[in-house]
N, CA, C and O of each residue as an XYZ file, in Angstrom:
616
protein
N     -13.929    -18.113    -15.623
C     -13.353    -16.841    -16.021
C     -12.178    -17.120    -16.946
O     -11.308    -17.967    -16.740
N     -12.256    -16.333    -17.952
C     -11.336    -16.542    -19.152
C      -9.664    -15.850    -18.575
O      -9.531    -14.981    -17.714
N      -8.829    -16.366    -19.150
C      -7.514    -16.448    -18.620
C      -7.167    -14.860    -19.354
O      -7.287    -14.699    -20.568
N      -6.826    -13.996    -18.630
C      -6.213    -12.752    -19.451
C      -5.423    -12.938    -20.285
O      -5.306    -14.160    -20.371
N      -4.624    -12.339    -21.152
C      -3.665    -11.974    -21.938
C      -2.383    -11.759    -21.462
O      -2.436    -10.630    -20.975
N      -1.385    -12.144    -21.338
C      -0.409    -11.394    -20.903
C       0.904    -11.216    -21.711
O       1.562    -12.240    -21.897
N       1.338    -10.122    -22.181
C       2.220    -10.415    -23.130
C       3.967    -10.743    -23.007
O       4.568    -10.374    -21.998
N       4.686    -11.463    -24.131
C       5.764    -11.724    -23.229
C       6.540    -10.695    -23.381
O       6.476     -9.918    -24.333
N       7.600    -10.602    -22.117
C       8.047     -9.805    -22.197
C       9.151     -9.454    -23.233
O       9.665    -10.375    -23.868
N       9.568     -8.080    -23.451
C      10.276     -7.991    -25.026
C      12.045     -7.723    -24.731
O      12.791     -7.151    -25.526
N      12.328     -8.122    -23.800
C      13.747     -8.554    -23.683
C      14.153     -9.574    -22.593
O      13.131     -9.772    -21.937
N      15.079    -10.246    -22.141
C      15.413    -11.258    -21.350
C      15.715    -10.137    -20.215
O      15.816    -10.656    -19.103
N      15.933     -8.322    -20.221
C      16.223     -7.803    -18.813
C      14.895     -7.492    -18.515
O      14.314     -7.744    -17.459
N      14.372     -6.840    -19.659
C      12.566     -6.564    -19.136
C      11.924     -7.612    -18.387
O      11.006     -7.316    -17.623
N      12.414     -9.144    -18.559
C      11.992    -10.394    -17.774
C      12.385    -10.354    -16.054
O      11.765    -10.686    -15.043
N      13.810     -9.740    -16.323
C      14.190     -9.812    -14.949
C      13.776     -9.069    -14.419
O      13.289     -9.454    -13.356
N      13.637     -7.385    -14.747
C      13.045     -6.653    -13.897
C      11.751     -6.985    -13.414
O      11.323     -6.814    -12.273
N      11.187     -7.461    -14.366
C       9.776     -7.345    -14.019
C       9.345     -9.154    -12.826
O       8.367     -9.388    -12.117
N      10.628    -10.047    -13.138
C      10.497    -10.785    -11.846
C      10.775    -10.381    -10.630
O      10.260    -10.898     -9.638
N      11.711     -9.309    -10.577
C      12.540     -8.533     -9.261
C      11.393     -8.242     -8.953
O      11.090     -8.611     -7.818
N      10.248     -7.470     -9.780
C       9.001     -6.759     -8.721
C       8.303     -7.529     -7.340
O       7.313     -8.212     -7.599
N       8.555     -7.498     -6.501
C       7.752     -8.097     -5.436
C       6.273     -7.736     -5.598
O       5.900     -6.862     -6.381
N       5.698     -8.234     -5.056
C       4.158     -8.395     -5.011
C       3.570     -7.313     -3.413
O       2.797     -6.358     -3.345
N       4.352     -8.027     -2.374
C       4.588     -7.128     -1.239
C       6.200     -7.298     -0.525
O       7.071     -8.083     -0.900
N       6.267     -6.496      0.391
C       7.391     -6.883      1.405
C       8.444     -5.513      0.483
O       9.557     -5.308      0.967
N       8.076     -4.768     -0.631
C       9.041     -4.328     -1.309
C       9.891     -3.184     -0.614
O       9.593     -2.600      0.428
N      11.097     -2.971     -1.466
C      11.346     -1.829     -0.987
C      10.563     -0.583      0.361
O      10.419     -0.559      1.583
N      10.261      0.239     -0.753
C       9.493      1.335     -0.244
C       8.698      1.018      1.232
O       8.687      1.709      2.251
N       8.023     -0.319      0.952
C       7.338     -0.739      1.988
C       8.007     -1.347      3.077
O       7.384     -1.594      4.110
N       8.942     -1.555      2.984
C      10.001     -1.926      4.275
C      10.501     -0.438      4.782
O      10.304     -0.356      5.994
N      10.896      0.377      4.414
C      11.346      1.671      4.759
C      10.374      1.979      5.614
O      10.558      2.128      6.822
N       9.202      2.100      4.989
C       7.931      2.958      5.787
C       7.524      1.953      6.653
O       6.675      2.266      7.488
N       7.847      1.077      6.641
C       7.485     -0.019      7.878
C       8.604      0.038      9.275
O       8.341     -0.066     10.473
N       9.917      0.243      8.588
C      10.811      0.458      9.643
C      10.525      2.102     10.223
O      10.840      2.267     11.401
N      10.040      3.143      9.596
C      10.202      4.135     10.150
C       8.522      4.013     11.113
O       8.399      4.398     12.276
N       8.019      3.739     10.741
C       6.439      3.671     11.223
C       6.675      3.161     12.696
O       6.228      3.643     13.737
N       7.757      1.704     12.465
C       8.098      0.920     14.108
C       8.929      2.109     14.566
O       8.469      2.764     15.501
N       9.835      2.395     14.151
C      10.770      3.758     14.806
C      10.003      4.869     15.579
O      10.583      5.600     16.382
N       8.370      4.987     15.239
C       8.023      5.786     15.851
C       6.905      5.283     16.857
O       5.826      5.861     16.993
N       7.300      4.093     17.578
C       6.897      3.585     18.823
C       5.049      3.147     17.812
O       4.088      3.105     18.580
N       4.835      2.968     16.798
C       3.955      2.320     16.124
C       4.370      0.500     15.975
O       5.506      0.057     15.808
N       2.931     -0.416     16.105
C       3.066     -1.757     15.829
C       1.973     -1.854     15.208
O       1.135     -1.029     15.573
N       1.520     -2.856     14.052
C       1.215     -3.027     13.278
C       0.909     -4.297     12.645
O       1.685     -5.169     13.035
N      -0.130     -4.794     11.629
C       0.326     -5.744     11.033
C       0.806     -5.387      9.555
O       0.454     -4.394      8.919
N       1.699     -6.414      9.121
C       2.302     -6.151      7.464
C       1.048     -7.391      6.632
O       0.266     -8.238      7.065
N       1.408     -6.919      5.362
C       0.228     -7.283      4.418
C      -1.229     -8.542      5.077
O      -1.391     -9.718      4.751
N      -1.478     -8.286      5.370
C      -2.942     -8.181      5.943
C      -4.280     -8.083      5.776
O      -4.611     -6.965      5.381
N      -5.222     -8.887      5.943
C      -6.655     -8.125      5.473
C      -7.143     -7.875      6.767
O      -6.810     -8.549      7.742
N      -8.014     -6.816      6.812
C      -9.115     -6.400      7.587
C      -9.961     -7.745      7.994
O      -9.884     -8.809      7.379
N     -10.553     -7.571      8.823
C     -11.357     -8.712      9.446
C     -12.671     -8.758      8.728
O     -13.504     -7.900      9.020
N     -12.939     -9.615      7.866
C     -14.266     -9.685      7.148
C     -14.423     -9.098      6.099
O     -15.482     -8.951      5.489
N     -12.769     -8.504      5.653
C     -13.085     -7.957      4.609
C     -12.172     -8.302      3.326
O     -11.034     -8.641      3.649
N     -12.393     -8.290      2.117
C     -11.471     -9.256      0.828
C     -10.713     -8.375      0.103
O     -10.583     -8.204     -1.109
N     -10.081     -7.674      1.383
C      -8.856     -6.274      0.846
C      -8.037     -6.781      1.207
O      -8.354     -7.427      2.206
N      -6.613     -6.925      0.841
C      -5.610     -7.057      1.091
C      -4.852     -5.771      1.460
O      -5.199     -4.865      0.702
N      -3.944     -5.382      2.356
C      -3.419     -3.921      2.481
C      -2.493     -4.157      3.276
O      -2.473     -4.957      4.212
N      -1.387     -3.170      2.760
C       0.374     -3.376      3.397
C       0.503     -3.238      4.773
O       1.052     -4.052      5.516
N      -0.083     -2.056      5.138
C       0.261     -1.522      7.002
C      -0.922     -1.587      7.202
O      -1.703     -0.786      6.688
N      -1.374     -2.757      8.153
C      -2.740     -2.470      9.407
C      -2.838     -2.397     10.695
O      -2.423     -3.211     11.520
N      -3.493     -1.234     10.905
C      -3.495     -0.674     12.164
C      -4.931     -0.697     12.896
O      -5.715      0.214     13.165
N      -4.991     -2.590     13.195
C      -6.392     -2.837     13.263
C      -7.215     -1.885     14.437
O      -8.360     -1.497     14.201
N      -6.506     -1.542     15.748
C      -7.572     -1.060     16.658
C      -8.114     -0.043     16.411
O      -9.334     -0.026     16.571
N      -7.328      1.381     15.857
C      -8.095      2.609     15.055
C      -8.435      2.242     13.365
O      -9.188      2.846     12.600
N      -7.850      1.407     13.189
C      -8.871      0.906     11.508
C      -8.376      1.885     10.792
O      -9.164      2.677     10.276
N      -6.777      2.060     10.584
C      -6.232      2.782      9.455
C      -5.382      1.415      8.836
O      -4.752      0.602      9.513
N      -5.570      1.414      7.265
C      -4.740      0.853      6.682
C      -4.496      1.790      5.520
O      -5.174      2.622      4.916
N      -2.834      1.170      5.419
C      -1.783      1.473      3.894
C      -1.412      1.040      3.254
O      -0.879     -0.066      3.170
N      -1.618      1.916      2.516
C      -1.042      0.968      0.937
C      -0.072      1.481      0.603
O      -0.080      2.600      1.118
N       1.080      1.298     -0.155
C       2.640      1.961     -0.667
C       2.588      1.110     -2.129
O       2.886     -0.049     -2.415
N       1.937      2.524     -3.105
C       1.910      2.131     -4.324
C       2.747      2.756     -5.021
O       2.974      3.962     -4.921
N       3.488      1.683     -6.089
C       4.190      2.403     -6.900
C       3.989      3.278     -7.884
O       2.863      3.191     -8.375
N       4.700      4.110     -8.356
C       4.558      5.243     -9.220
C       3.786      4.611    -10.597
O       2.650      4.977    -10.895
N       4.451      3.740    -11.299
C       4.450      2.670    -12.348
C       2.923      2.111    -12.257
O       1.885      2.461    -12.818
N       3.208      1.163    -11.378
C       1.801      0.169    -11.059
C       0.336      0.658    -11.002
O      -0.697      0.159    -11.448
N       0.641      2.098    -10.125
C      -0.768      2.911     -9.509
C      -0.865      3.984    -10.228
O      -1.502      4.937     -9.780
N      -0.173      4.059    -11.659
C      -0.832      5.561    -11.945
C      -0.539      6.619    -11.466
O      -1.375      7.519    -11.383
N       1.097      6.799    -10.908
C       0.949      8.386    -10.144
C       0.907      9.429    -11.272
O       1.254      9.203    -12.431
N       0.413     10.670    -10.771
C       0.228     11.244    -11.606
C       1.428     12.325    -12.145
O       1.537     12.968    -13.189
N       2.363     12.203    -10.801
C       3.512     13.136    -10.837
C       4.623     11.970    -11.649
O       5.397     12.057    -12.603
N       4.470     11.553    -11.287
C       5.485      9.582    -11.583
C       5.632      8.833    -12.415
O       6.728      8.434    -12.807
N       4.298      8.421    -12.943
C       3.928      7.198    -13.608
C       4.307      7.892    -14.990
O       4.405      9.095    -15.228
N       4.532      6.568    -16.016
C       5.167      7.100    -17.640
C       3.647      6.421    -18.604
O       2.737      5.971    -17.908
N       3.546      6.404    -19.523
C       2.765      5.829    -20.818
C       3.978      4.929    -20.810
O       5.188      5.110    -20.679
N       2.910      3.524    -21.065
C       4.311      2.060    -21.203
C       4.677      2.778    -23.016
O       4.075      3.556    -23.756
N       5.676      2.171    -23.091
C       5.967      2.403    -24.462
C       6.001      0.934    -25.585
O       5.687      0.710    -26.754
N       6.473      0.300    -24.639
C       6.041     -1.964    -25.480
C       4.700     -2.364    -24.453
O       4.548     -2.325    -23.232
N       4.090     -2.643    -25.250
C       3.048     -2.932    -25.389
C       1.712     -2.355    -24.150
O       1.306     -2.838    -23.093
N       1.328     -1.030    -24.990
C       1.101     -0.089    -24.440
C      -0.565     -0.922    -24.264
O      -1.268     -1.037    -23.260
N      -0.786     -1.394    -25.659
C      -2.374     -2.085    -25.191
C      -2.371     -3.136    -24.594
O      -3.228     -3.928    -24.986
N      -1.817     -3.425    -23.887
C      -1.907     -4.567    -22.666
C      -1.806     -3.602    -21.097
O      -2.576     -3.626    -20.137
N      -0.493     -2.761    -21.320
C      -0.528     -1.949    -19.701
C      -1.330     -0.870    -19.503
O      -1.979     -0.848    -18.457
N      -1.433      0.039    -20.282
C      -2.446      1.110    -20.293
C      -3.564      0.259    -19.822
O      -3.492      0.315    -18.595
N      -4.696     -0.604    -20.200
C      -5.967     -0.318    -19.394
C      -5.073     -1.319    -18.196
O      -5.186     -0.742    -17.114
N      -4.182     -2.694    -18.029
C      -3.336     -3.012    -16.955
C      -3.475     -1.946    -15.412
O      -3.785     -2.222    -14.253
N      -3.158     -0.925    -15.957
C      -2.911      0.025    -15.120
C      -4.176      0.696    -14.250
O      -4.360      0.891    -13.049
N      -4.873      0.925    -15.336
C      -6.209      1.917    -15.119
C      -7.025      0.696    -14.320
O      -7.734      1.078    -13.389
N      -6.994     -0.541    -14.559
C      -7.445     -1.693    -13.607
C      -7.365     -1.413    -12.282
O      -8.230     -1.178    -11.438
N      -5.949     -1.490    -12.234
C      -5.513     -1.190    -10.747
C      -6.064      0.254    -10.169
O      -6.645      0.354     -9.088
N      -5.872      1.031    -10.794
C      -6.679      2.689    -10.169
C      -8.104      2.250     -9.762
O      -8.546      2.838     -8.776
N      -8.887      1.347    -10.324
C     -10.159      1.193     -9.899
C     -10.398      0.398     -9.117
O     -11.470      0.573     -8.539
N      -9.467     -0.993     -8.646
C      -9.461     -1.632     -8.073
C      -9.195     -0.798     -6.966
O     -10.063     -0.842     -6.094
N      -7.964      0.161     -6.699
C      -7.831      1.217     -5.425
C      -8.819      1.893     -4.528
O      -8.755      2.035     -3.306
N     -10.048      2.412     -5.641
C     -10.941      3.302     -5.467
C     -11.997      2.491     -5.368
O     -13.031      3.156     -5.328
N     -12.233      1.029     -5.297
C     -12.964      0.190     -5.268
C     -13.026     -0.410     -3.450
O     -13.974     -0.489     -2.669
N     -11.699     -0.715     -3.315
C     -10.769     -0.774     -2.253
C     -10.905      0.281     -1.170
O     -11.019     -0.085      0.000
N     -10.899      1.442     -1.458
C     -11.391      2.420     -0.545
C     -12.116      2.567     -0.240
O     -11.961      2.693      0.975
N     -13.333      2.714     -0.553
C     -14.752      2.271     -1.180
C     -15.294      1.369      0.518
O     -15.781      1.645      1.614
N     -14.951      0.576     -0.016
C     -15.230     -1.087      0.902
C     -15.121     -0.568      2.075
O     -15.998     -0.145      2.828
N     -13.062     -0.661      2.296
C     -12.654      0.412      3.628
C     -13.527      1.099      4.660
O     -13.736      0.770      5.828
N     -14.065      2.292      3.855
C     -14.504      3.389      4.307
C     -15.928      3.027      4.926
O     -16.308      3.437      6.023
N     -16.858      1.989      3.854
C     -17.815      1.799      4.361
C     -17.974      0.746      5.665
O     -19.027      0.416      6.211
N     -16.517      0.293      6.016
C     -16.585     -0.678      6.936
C     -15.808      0.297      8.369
O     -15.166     -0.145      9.322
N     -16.131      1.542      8.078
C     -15.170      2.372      9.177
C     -13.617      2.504      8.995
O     -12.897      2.868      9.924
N     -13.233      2.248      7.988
C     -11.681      1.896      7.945
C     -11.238      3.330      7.020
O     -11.668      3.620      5.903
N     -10.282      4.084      7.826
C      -9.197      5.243      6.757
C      -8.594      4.883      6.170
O      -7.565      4.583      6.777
N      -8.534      4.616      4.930
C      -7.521      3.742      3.445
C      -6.434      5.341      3.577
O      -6.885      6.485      3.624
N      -5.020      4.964      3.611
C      -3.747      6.219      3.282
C      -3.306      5.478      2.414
O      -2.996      4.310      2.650
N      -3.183      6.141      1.032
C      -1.985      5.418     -0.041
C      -0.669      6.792      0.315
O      -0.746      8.019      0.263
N       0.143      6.114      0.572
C       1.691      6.700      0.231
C       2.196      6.237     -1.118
O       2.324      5.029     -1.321
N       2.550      7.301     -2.235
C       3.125      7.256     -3.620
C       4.895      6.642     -3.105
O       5.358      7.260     -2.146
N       5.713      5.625     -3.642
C       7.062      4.983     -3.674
C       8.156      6.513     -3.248
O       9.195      6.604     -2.594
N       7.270      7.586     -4.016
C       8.410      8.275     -4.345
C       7.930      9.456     -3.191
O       8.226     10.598     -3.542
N       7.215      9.345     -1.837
C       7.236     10.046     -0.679
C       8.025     10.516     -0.118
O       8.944     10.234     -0.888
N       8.553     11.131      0.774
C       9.388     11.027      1.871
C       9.021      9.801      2.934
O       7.839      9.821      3.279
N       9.593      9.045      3.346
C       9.581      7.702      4.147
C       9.071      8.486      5.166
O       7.870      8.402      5.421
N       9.979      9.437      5.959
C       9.908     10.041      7.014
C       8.595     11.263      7.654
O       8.330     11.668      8.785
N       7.996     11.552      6.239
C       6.704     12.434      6.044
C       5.518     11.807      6.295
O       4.800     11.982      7.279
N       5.215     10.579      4.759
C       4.720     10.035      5.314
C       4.551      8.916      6.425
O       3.489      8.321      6.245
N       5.260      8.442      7.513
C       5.667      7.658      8.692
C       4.951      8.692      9.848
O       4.672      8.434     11.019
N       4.763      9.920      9.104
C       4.462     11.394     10.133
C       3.093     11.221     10.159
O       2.443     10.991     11.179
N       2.540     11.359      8.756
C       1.557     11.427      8.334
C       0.456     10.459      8.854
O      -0.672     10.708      9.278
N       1.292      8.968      8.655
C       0.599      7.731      8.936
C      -0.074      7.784     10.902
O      -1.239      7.697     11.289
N       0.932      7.918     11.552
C       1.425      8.217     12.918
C       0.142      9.007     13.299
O      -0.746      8.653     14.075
N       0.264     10.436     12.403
C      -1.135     11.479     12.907
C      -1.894     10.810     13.284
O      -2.147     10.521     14.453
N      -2.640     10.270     11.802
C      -3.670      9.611     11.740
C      -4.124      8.567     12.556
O      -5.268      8.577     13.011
N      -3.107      7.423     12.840
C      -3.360      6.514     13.946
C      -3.703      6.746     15.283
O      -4.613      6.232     15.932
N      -2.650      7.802     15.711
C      -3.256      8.386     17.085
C      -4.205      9.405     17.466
O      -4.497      9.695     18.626
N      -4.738     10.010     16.254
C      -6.016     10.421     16.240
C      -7.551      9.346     16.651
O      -8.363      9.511     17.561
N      -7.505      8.310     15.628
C      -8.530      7.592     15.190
C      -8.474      6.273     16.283
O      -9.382      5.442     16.320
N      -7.235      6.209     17.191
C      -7.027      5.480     18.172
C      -7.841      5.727     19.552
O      -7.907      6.731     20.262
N      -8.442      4.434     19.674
C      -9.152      4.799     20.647
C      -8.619      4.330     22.484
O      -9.195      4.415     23.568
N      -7.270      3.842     22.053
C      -6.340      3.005     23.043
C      -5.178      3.749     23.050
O      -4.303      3.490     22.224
N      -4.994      4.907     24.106
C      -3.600      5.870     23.595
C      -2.129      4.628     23.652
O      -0.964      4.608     23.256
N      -2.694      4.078     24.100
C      -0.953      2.795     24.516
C      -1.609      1.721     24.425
O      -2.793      1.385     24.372
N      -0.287      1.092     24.414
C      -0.848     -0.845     24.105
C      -1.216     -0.791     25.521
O      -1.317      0.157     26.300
N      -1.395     -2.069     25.655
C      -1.999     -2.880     26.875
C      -1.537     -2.639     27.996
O      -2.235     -2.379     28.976
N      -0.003     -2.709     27.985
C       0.658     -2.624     29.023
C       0.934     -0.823     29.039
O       1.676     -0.329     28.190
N       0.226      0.070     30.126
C       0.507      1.197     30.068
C       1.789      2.279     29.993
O       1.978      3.442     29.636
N       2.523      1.195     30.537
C       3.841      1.761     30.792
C       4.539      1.528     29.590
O       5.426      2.360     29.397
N       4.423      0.666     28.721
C       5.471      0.905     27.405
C       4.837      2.007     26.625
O       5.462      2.176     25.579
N       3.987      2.688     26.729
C       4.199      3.842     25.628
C       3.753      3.797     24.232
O       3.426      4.837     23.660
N       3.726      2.880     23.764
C       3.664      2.031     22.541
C       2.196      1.970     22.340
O       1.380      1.490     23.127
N       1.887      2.696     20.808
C       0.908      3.348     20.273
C       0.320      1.511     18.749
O       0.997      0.878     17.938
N      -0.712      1.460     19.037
C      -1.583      0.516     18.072
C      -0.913     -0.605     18.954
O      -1.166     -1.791     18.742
């Protein structure tokens, strides 16, 4: 497989920002990870499914919900995301990659029993942590961990 293109970047801060980006563990995704544990939820952090070649931020293997916490930028939001303005023919389809890779990703998920939730960066932490929560203890088929008496949901 031929090596992509990647162009350099067009200032020494555009370099830094774009090293600051974490890959996982970021921002956003620590928030919604601390509020998710705050609400008597456990979990694994970046993770694949068992048998499957997804990678995904929050897994909630026994009801088979996983999350993703995509950025506005990266994923295309539609409320969020900008047109790059330097070097628009490298990030523009960059971008649209990743949207298909998502929907590719879900795809897989779904056909393996698994609920894919993307939360957009720019959520409420606390909404979706609500949101996530529903869903888990819906699709949960274990109302508490192991030990009955802690309470403690996935």
């Amino acid at each position: 497989m031929a090596k992509s293109y990647v162009p350099w970047p067009s200032s020494p801060h555009v370099r830094s920002v774009m090293q600051a980006n974490r890959k996982a563990h970021s921002g956003p995704e620590l928030k919604l990870r601390s509020a998710i544990h705050g609400l008597g939820l456990r979990f694994r952090a970046v993770s694949r499914p068992a048998g499957l070649r997804v990678v995904v931020d929050i897994l909630f293997p026994r009801s088979k919900v996983a999350v993703f916490v995509d950025g506005c930028y990266w994923h295309g939001c539609p409320s969020h995301g900008t047109t790059p303005k330097t070097n628009p023919g490298y990030w523009i389809p960059k971008i649209e990659r990743t949207r298909r890779r998502d929907q590719l990703n879900d795809e897989v998920l779904r056909q393996a029993g698994w609920e894919p939730i993307h939360v957009w960066e720019h959520e409420s932490v606390d909404g979706a942590a609500q949101r996530i929560a529903a869903t888990v203890r819906m699709r949960s088929t274990h109302k508490t961990d192991r030990s009955s008496s802690s309470g403690v949901v996935e």
